[in-house]
C-alpha positions as semicolon CSV with decimal commas, in nm:
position;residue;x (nm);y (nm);z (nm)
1;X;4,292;4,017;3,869
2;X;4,311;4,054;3,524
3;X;4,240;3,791;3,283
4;X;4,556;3,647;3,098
5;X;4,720;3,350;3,101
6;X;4,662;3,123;3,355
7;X;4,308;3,202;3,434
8;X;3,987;3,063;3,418
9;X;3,719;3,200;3,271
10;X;3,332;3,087;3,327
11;X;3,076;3,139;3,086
12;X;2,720;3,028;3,118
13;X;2,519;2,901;2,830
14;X;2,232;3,134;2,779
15;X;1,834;3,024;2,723
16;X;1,720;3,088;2,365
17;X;1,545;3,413;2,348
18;X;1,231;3,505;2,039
19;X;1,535;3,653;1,887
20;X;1,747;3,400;1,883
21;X;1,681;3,153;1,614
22;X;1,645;2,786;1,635
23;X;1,700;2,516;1,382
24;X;1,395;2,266;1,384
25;X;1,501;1,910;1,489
26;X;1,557;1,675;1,125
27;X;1,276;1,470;1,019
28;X;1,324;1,118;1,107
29;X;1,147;0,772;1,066
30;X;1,242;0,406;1,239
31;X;1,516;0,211;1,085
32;X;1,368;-0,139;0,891
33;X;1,551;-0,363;1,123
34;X;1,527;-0,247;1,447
35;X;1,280;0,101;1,483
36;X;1,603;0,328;1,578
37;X;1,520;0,672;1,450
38;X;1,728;0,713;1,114
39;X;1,702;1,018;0,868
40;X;1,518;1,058;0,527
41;X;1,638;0,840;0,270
42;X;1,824;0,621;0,512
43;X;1,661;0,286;0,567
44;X;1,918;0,089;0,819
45;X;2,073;0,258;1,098
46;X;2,450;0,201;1,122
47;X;2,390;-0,076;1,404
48;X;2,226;-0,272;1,131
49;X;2,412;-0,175;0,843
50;X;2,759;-0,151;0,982
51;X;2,921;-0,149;0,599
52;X;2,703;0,161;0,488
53;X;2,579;-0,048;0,213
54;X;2,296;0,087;-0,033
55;X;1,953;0,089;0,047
56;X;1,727;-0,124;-0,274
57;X;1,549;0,196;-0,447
58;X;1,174;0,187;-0,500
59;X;1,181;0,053;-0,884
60;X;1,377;-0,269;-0,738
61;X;1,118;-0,306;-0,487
62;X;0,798;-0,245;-0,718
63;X;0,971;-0,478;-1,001
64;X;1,011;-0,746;-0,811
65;X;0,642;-0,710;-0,669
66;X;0,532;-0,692;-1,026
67;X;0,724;-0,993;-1,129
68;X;0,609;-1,236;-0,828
69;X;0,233;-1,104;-0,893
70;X;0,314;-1,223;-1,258
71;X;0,420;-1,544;-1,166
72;X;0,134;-1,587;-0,977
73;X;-0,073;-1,499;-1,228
74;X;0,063;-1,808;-1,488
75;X;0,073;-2,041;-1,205
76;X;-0,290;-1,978;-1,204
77;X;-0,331;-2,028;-1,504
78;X;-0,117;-2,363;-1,561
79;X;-0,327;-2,499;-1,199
80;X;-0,667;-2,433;-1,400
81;X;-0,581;-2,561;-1,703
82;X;-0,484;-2,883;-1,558
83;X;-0,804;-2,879;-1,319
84;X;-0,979;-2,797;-1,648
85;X;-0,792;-3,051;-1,916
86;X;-0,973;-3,353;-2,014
87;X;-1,335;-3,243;-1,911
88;X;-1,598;-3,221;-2,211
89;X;-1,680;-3,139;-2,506
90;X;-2,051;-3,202;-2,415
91;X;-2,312;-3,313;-2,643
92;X;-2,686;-3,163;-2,562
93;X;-2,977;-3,288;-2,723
94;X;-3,339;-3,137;-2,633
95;X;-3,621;-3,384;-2,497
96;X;-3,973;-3,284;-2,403
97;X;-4,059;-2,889;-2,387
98;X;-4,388;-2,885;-2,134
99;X;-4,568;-2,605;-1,959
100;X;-4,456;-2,533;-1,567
101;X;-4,598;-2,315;-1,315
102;X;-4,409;-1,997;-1,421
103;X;-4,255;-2,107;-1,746
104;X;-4,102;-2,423;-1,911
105;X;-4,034;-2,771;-1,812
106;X;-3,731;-2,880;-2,061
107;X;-3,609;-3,198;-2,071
108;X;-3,222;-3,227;-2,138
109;X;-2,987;-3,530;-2,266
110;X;-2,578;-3,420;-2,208
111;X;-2,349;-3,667;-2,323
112;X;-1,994;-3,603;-2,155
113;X;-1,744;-3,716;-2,444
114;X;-1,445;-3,637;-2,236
115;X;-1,166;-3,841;-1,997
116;X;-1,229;-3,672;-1,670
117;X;-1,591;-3,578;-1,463
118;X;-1,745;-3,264;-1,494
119;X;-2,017;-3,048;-1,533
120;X;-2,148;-2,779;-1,840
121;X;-2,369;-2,478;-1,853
122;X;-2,632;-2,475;-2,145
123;X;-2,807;-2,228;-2,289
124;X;-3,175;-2,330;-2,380
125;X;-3,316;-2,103;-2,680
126;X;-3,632;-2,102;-2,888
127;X;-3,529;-2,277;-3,196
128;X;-3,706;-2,020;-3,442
129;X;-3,479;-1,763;-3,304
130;X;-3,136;-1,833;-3,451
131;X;-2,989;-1,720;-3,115
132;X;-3,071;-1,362;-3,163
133;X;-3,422;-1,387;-2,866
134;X;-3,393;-1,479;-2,493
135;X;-3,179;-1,720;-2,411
136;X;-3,260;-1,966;-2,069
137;X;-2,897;-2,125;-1,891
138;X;-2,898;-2,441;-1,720
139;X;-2,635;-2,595;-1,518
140;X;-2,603;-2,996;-1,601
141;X;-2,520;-3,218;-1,236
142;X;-2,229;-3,420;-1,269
143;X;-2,113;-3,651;-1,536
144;X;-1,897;-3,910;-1,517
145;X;-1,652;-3,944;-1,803
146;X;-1,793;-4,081;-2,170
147;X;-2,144;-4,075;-1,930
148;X;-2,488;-3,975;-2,030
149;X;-2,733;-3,753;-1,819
150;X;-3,106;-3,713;-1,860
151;X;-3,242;-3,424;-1,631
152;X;-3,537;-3,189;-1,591
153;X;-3,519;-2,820;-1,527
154;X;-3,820;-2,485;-1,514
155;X;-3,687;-2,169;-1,681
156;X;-3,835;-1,802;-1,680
157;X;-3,688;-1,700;-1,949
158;X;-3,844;-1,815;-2,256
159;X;-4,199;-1,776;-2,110
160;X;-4,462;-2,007;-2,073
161;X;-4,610;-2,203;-2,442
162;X;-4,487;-2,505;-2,520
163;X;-4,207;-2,480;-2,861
164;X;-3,946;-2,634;-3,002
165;X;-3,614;-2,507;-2,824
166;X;-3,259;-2,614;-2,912
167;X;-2,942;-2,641;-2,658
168;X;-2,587;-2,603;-2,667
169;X;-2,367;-2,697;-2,399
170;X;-2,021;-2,546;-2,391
171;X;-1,711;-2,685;-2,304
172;X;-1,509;-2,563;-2,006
């Protein structure tokens, strides 16, 4: 039988052989939605994007990141300026200067002139210095608002004879 018309003809695919070339599978990653494989540049499969609708590019996505970090940022900002409004300004006068095991005993007076409770650091300094020398820092306890503390503290800093020393307390 010759073939012609009417006749079926057979043909069996054949394995690929070393000289045969093959294309390499495309490179794919999970779609955002549901993890079906999708190819580069594609980030919905058409399950989940049925329209074929553009994908947001990467400077939409880092801008709007920048922005909300922004925001953040001034709500941070507003929050500690209201924590912050209404405490101090402090008023620090120096009492007795005595010697301590290891340094100074000062003796501090902190007036807190403001409308809300708080607390100051002060910086403790050796009055012949004109803040230029070593300088000690002490942390005032609470006080209450228009209250006056009185309170004792040792610092290293300014070493150990009796001087005069001057404070300033700053205002948070």
């Amino acid at each position: 039988m010759t073939p012609g018309r009417g006749t079926i003809r057979v043909v069996t695919p054949t394995a690929p052989t070393a000289s045969t070339p093959t294309t390499p599978p495309e490179p794919t990653h999970g779609c955002a939605r549901c993890g079906a494989p999708v190819g580069p540049g594609v980030g919905l499969c058409e399950q989940c994007n049925p329209l074929g609708l553009r994908d947001v590019s990467a400077s939409q996505v880092h801008g709007t990141v920048i922005i909300a970090v922004l925001v953040g940022f001034v709500l941070l900002a507003i929050g500690a300026r209201l924590a912050l409004s209404g405490i101090g300004p402090f008023v620090a006068t120096m009492g007795a200067v005595t010697a301590a095991e290891g340094g100074l005993s000062v003796t501090l007076t902190v007036t807190n002139e403001g409308a809300n409770a708080g607390q100051t650091t002060c910086r403790v300094t050796d009055a012949a210095d004109r803040g230029s020398g070593p300088a000690a820092f002490v942390l005032s306890p609470r006080i209450d608002p228009a209250g006056t503390v009185t309170f004792s503290q040792t610092v290293t800093e300014l070493g150990s004879v009796p001087r005069p020393l001057k404070v300033e307390c700053r205002t948070p």
